[in-house]
Each structure stands twice: as C-alpha cells, then as structure tokens.
N, C-alpha and C positions, 0 to 999 in steps of 0.2 A: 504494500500500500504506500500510496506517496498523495502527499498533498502539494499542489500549486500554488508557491509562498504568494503569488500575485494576482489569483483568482479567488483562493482559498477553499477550492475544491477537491476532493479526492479525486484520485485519476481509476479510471475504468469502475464508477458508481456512477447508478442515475442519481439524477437531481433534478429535483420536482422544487423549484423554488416558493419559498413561503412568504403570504406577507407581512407575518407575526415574529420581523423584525424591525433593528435599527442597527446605526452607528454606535459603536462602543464610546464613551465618553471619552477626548483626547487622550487622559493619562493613565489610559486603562488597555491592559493587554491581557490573553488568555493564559491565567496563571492554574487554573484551580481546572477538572475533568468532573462533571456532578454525571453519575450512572442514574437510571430511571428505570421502571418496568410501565408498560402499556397493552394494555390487549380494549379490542372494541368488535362488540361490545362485549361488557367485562367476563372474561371465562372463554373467551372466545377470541381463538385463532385465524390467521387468514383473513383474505377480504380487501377490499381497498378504506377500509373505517380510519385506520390509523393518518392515512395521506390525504384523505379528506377533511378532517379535523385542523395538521397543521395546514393545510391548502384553503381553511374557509369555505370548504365544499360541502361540508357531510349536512345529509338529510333531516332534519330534526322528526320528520315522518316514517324512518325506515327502521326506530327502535323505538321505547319509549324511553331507553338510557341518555339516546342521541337528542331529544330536545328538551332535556336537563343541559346537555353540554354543548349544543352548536352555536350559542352565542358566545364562547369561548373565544380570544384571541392569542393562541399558545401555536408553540412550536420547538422544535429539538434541533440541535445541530444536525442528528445525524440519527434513523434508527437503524437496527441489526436484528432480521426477522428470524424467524424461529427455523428457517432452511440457511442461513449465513449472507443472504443477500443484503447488503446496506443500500440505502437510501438518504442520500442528504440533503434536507428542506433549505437550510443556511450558510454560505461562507464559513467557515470558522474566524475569519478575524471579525465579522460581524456579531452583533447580542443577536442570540435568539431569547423568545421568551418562555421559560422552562422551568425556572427555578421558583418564580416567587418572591412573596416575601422571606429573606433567608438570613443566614448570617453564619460564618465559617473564619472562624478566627478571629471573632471580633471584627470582622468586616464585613458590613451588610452590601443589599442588591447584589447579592451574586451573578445575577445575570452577567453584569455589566465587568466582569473577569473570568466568566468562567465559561465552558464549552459544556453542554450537555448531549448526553448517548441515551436513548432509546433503546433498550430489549424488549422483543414485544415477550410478554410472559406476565404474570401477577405473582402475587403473593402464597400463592396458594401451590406452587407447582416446579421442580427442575426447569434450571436454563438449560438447553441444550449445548452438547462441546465446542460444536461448530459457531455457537454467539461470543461464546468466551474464546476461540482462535480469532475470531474477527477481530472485538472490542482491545485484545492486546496489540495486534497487528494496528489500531487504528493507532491509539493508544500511544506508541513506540513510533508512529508515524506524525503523530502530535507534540511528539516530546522534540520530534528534530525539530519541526516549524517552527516551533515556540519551547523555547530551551528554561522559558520558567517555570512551565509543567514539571516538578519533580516524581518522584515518585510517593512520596508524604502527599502530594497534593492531588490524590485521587478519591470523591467521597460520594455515598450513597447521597441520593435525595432527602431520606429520614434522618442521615446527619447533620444537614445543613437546615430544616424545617421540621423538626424532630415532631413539634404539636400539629402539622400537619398533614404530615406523609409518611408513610410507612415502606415507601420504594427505594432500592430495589427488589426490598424481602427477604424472608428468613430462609430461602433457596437459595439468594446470590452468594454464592461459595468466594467470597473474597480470596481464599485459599487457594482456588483453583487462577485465580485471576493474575495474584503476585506469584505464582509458580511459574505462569506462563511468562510473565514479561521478565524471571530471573532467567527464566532458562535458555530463552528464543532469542535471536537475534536477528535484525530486521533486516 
C-alpha cells in the first residue's frame, strides 16, 4: 500500500469521495490513527449502506435504523470490508468527520489531527484476518506519509469518547494488530 503525499490517496483503492469533510486547521497535521467498527444496518454485513451514509446517499426509507441516521453528516478516512477490500471517502491530509466530540491526551477535536479507519464489523463479533493485514499495511503506509503517527498513537474510538462509543469492540484483538505491524514490513 502506498499513499500519494500530494493527492493523499491510497494507490490501487476506490475512492468514493465524501462530503462530510474539511481542511484541517493550518497547524494541525495527522498525528493520532482513531480504528472504528461499522456494519448497516446494524448486524448486518455487505450492501452499499456503509458508502451511502458517508456519501449522503443512504435511504432513510430502506431500514427503519437508516432514518434515525441519514440526517447524519459523518464520514471515515478510509473503510476495510469484511473481504479486505478498502475504500477511501477522504484525502488523508484532509479532516474527515469521524470522531466527534473527543479528547486523547488532553487534546480535544480529534478530528482535526487524526485519521480514522473503518472495519465494517460491531461489537458483537471476530474481525476477520484479512481486515487486520489490511489496516496494518494501511497503517505502516500512514506512518511513512506522516512520520508523526507513532506507534503509541494508534487508538480505538471508545478511547478517545469513552461515554460515547464502544468501537472498535471487545473483538478488536489489538494483539493481533501490534503483532502484525512488529513483525511485517512494508
């Protein structure tokens, strides 16, 4: 995987542009990796639900989960489906809007430093292997673009908005995650 420091694209990934971003504030650059889980509707795999959402597309008449949420203005850097295919909505030097109200290190609007990753999956269920070869391949591909991504600064959704969210879940094997990015090289 390789990103386009001057497009800020990944190279051989669709990209379905979203418009639930912005410009990152002048003195802000992608320091912080926020992981996320997403399924639509919830429990439920597959589908175009997820790219419609950050696309501003999705039906509010085709679930009844979907018009609780299609007044939504959200979106992901980047998701990683449950067959290893990525999709990226965002630029990475641009803010997507992902995170929320947050706070990671005593620095709130995470958005506005941080890159967030989509698994589709929930809380309830195994990532598959091939999300987790992806997300470190991304990951490792992120660290070169933006050399202030450490490795300390990769963190679930429900660490950063702990009374809000509970993603990427008590399935995201962090363990399987820093295995891959000690052992692999890119």
């Amino acid at each position: 995987m390789h990103i386009n420091p001057d497009t800020g694209l990944l190279d051989q990934t669709l990209f379905l542009a979203s418009p639930n971003c912005d410009e990152r504030p002048c003195d802000a650059a992608p320091e912080l990796i926020v992981v996320h889980n997403i399924s639509l509707p919830p429990g439920q795999f597959g589908g175009p639900y997820i790219e419609q959402l950050f696309t501003n597309c999705l039906n509010p008449d085709e679930h009844p989960y979907f018009a609780e949420i299609s007044h939504l203005r959200v979106s992901a850097h980047a998701l990683i489906r449950r067959d290893g295919r990525v999709i990226q909505f965002v630029p990475f030097h641009q803010r997507a809007w992902h995170a929320g109200k947050s706070n990671w290190c005593s620095r709130e609007r995470c958005n506005d430093f941080s890159i967030g990753i989509e698994l589709e999956g929930n809380d309830d269920c195994p990532f598959e292997a091939v999300q987790y070869e992806q997300l470190a391949d991304m990951i490792r591909a992120l660290q070169v673009c933006y050399p202030a991504i450490t490795g300390q600064a990769i963190t679930g959704h429900s660490d950063i908005a702990p009374d809000r969210k509970t993603d990427p879940g008590p399935y995201f094997s962090w363990a399987t995650l820093h295995q891959l990015l000690s052992n692999k090289t890119g």
